[in-house]
C-alpha positions in Angstrom: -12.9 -16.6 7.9 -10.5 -16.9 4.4 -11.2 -14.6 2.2 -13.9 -15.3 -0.6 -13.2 -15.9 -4.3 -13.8 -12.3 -5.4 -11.3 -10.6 -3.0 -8.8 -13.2 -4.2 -9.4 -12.5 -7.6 -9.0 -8.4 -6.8 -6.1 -9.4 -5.0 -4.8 -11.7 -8.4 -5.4 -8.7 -10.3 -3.3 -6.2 -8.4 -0.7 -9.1 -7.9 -0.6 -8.9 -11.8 -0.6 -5.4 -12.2 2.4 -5.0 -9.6 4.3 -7.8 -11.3 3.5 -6.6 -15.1 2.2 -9.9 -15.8 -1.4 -11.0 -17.6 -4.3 -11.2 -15.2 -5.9 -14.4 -13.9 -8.7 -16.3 -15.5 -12.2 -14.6 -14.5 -12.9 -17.5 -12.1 -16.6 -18.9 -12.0 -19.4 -17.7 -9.8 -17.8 -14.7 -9.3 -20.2 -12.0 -8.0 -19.6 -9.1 -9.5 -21.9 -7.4 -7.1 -19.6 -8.1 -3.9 -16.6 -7.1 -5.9 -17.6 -4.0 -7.1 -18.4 -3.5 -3.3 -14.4 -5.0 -1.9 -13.1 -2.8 -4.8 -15.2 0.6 -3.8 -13.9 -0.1 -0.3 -10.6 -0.6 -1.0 -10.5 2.2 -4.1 -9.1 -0.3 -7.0 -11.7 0.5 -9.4 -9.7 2.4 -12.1 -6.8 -0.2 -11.1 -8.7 -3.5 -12.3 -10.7 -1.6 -15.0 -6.9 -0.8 -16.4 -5.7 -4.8 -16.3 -9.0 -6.6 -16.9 -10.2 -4.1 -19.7 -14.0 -4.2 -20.6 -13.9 -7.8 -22.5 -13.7 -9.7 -18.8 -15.8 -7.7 -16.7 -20.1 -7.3 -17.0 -21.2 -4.6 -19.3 -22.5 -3.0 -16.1 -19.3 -3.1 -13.9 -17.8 -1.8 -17.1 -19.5 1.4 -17.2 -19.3 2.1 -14.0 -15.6 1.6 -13.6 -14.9 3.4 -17.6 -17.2 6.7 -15.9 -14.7 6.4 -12.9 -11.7 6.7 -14.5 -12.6 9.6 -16.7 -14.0 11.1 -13.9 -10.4 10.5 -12.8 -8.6 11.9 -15.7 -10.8 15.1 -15.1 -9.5 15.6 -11.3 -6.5 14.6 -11.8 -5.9 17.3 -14.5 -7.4 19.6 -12.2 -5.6 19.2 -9.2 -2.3 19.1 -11.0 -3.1 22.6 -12.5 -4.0 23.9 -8.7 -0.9 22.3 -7.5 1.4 23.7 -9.6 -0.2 27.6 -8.9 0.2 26.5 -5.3 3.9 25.8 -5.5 4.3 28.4 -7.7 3.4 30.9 -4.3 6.0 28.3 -2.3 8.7 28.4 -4.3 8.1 32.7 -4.7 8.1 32.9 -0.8 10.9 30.7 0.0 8.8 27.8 1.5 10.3 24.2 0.9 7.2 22.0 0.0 6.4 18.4 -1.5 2.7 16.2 -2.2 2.7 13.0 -0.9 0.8 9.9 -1.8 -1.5 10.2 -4.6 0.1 13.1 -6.5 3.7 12.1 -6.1 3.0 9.0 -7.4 0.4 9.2 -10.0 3.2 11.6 -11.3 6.5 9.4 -10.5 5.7 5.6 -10.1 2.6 4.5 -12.0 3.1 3.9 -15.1 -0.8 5.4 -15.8 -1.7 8.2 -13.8 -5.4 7.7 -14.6 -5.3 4.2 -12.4 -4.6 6.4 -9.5 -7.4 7.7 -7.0 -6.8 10.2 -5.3 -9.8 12.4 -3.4 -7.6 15.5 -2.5 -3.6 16.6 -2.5 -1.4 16.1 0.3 1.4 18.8 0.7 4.1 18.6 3.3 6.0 21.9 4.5 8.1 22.1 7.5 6.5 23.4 10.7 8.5 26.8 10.5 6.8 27.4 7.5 3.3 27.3 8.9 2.7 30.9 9.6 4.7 31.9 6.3 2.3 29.1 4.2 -0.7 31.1 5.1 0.5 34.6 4.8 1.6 33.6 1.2 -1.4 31.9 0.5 -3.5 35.3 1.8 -1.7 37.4 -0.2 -2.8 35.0 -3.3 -6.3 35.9 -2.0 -6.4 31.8 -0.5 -8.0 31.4 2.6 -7.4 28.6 5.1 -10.8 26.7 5.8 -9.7 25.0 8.7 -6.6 24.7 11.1 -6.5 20.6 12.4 -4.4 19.5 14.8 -0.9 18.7 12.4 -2.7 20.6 8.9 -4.1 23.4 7.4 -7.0 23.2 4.7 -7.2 25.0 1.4 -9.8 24.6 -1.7 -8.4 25.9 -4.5 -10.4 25.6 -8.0 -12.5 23.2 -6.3 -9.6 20.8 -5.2 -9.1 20.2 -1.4 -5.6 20.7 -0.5 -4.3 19.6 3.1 -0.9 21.4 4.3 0.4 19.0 6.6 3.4 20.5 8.7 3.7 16.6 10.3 1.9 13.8 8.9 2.3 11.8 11.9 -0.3 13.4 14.6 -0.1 10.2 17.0 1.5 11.7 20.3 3.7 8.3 20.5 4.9 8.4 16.8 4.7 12.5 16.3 9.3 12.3 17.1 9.4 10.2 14.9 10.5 12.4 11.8 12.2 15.3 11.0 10.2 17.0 8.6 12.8 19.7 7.3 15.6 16.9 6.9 13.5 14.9 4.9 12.4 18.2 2.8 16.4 18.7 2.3 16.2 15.3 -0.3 12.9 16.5 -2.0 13.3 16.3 -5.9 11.2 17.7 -8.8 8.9 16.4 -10.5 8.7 18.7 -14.3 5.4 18.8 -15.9 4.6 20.6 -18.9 3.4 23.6 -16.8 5.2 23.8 -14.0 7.2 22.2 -11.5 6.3 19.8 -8.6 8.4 18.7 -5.6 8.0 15.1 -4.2 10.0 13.1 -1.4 13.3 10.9 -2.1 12.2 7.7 -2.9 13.3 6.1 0.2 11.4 8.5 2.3 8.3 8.4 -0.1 8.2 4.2 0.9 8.7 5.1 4.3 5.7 7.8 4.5 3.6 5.4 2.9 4.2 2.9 5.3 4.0 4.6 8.1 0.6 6.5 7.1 -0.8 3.3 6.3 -0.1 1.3 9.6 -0.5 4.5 12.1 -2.8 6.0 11.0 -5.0 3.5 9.2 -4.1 0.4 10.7 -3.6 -0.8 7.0 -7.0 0.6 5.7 -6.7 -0.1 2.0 -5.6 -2.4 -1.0 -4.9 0.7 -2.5 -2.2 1.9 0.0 -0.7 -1.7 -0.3 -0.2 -1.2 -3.8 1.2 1.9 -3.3 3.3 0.6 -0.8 4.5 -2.4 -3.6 4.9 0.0 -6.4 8.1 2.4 -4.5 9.4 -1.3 -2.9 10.0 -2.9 -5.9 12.3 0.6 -7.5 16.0 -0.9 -8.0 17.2 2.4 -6.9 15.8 2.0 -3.1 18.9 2.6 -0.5 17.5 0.1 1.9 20.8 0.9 3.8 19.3 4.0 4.6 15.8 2.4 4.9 17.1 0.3 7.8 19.3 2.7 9.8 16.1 5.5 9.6 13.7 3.0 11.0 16.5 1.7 13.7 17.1 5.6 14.9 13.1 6.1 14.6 11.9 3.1 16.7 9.4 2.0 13.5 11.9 -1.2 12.3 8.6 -3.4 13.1 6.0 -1.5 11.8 7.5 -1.0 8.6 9.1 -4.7 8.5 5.4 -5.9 8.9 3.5 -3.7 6.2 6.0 -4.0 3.1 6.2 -7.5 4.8 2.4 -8.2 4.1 2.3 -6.1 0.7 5.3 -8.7 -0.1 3.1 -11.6 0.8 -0.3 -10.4 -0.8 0.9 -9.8 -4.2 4.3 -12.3 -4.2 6.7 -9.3 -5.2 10.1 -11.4 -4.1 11.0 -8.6 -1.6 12.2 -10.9 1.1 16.2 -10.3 -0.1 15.9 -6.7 0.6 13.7 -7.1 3.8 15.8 -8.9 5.0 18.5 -6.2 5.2 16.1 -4.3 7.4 17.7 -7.4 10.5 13.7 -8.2 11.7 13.5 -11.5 12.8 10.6 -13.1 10.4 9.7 -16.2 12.7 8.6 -13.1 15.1 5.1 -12.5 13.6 2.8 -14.1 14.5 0.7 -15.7 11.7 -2.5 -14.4 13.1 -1.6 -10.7 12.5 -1.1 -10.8 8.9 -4.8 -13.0 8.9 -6.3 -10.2 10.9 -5.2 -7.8 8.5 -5.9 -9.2 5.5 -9.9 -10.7 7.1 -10.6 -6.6 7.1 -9.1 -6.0 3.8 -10.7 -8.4 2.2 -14.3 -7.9 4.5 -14.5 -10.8 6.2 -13.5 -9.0 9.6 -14.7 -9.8 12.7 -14.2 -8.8 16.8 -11.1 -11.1 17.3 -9.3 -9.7 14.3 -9.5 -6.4 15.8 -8.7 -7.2 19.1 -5.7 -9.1 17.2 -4.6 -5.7 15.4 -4.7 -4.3 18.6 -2.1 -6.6 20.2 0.0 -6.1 16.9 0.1 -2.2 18.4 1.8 -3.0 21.5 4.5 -5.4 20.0 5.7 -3.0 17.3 6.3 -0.5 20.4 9.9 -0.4 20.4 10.3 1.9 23.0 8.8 1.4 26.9 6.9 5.1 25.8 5.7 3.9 22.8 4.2 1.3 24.3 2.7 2.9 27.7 0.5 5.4 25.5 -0.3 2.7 23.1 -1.9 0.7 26.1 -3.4 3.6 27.7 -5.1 4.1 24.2 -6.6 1.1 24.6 -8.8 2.2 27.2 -9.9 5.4 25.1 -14.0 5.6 24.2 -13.1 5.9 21.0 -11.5 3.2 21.0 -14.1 1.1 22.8 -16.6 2.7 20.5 -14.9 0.7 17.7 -15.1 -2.7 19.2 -18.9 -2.9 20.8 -20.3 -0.5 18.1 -23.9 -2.2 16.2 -23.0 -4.1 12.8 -26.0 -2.6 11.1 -25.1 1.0 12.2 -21.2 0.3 11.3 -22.2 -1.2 7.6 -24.0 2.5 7.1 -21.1 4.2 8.0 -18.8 2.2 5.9 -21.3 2.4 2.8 -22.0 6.2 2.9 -18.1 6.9 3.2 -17.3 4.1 0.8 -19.8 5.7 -1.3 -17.2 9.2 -1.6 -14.7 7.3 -2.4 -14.5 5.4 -5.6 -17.5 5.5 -7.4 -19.0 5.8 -11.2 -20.1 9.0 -11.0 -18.2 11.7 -13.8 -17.8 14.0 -11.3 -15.0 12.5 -9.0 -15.4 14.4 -5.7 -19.2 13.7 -5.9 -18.6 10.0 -5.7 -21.1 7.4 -6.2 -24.3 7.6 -8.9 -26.4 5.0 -7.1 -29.4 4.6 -4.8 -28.9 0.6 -3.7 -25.5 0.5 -2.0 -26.2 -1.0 0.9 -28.7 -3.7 -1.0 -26.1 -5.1 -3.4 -23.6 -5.5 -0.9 -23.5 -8.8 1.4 -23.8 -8.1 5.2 -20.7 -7.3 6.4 -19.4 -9.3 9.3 -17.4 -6.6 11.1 -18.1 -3.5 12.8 -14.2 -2.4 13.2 -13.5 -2.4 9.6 -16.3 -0.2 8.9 -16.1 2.1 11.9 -12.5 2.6 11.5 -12.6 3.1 7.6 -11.2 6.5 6.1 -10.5 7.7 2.9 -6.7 7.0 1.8 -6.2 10.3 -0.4 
């Protein structure tokens, strides 16, 4: 199934954005309803409120998105206050730290930080520092409110913090990086109060990428962009890029995703991919269709089972790719695959629904009571069971 008009025009508004270019013409019989529902999915509210602006979008859609964006401005201001006490206690205590994703780069690379979502702030520390992190953060009178397998959790002035001491928790990925020698490039980021730390740029992309495909399988439109705002910096080293991924075993995963954001949203990467040495005649056209089918919801069984074969040929080691297969036979991951539409759609719609929404108060999400009677039927039970918030 191609996607429909309305995730092509998303997708044509992003392109635009990306490519600081005008937006495309509001096609006809668009329904808004269905792409306020791709857009909530795929958290690009605030991002195609900022290009379209309120003359080409329903007075309703309109509100909705305008609420969501100051609800936006509100968190944002919050949680950058609560980081910067935070690292205030790191720096004080000798602990190295950075935020990833949506705080780095509503801070760095978008040129608006309001078009940013972001649902909580990611921190990276190494995993020496674990023990140290929480007996700073007690001392501060901070609590830990849970201990996950590769994180710990802190709410501080209402934000939700996760101190991640390795971001990648798959056992076949979790060698992957050195988190102290990536903390050894970190840089500031200076705000008015206070001073942040985020990744080099080169390992901000390659966090991105890798968080997107492991751990979401490519979840989000959001995550692409994300992923197509660091590629497209001049100052990338993709040297470096290239001889990280080669030591790492990940040249294929990361190939394919700035590969596909390249492809979505026509950002003429393909000079500087091609200094990464993948073969491109290698992919197989159906992956990039299964990928973009969920994306764009219009999902379906054989897409999934497609992603899943995508798993096992970006193994690039005989390890990788023996617990990759023996995943396969997981429940969880047979949950995924013969799990009831109807069921699936619920799930997707009551997480979608804490996500990006048009409620003021951001963490709160959604202000409506017919979410899952706007929305058309979706077609895919893997897309919805497997969706997760992308902070």
């Amino acid at each position: 199934m191609s996607p429909d008009i309305e995730s092509k025009f998303i997708v044509g508004v992003l392109a635009a954005f990306l490519n600081n270019k005008p937006p495309p013409v509001v096609p006809g019989g668009l329904d808004w309803r269905w792409l306020r529902c791709i857009a909530g999915q795929n958290m690009t509210g605030p991002l195609l409120w900022h290009v379209l602006g309120a003359e080409s979008v329903p007075a309703e859609v309109g509100v909705e998105w305008k609420e969501s964006v100051i609800g936006l401005e509100l968190f944002h201001e919050r949680a950058t206050k609560a980081a910067l006490g935070l690292f205030t206690i790191f720096e004080e205590a000798g602990i190295a730290a950075v935020v990833l994703r949506g705080m780095a780069l509503s801070h760095t690379v978008y040129r608006h930080m309001r078009v940013r979502p972001m649902v909580d702030v990611d921190v990276l520390i190494s995993p020496e520092d674990r023990d140290l992190t929480q007996r700073a953060l007690r001392q501060q009178g901070l609590e830990v409110k849970a201990i996950l397998r590769s994180q710990l959790v802190y709410v501080v002035d209402g934000v939700v913090f996760e101190v991640h001491w390795s971001f990648m928790t798959p056992k076949r990925f979790r060698r992957a990086v050195d988190v102290s020698s990536w903390l050894g490039t970190r840089r500031p980021i200076r705000l008015s109060g206070g001073t942040l730390y985020s990744l080099s740029l080169e390992n901000e992309l390659l966090e991105l990428a890798l968080h997107s495909f492991v751990h979401h399988e490519i979840g989000t439109l959001l995550q692409l962009v994300d992923i197509g705002m660091l590629a497209r910096t001049p100052e990338l080293d993709w040297d470096y890029i290239k001889a990280w991924c080669a030591k790492s075993s990940v040249s294929r995963l990361t190939f394919f995703t700035i590969k596909l954001v390249d492809r979505l949203f026509d950002l003429g990467l393909s000079p500087r991919l091609a200094r990464l040495g993948i073969e491109d005649p290698a992919w197989d056209e159906r992956f990039f269709a299964a990928h973009v089918a969920r994306l764009c919801g219009s999902d379906s069984r054989q897409h999934t089972i497609t992603r899943k074969a995508q798993l096992l040929q970006v193994a690039e080691s005989p390890g990788a790719f023996l617990r990759q297969a023996i995943r396969f036979v997981s429940l969880d991951q047979v949950r995924h695959l013969v799990q009831r539409p109807n069921v699936a759609y619920v799930t997707l719609m009551k997480r979608h629904s804490r996500s990006v929404g048009a409620s003021v108060e951001w963490r709160r999400g959604f202000r409506r009571s017919d979410e899952t009677s706007f929305c058309r039927p979706a077609p895919s039970d893997r897309q919805i069971s497997s969706y997760h918030e992308y902070p």
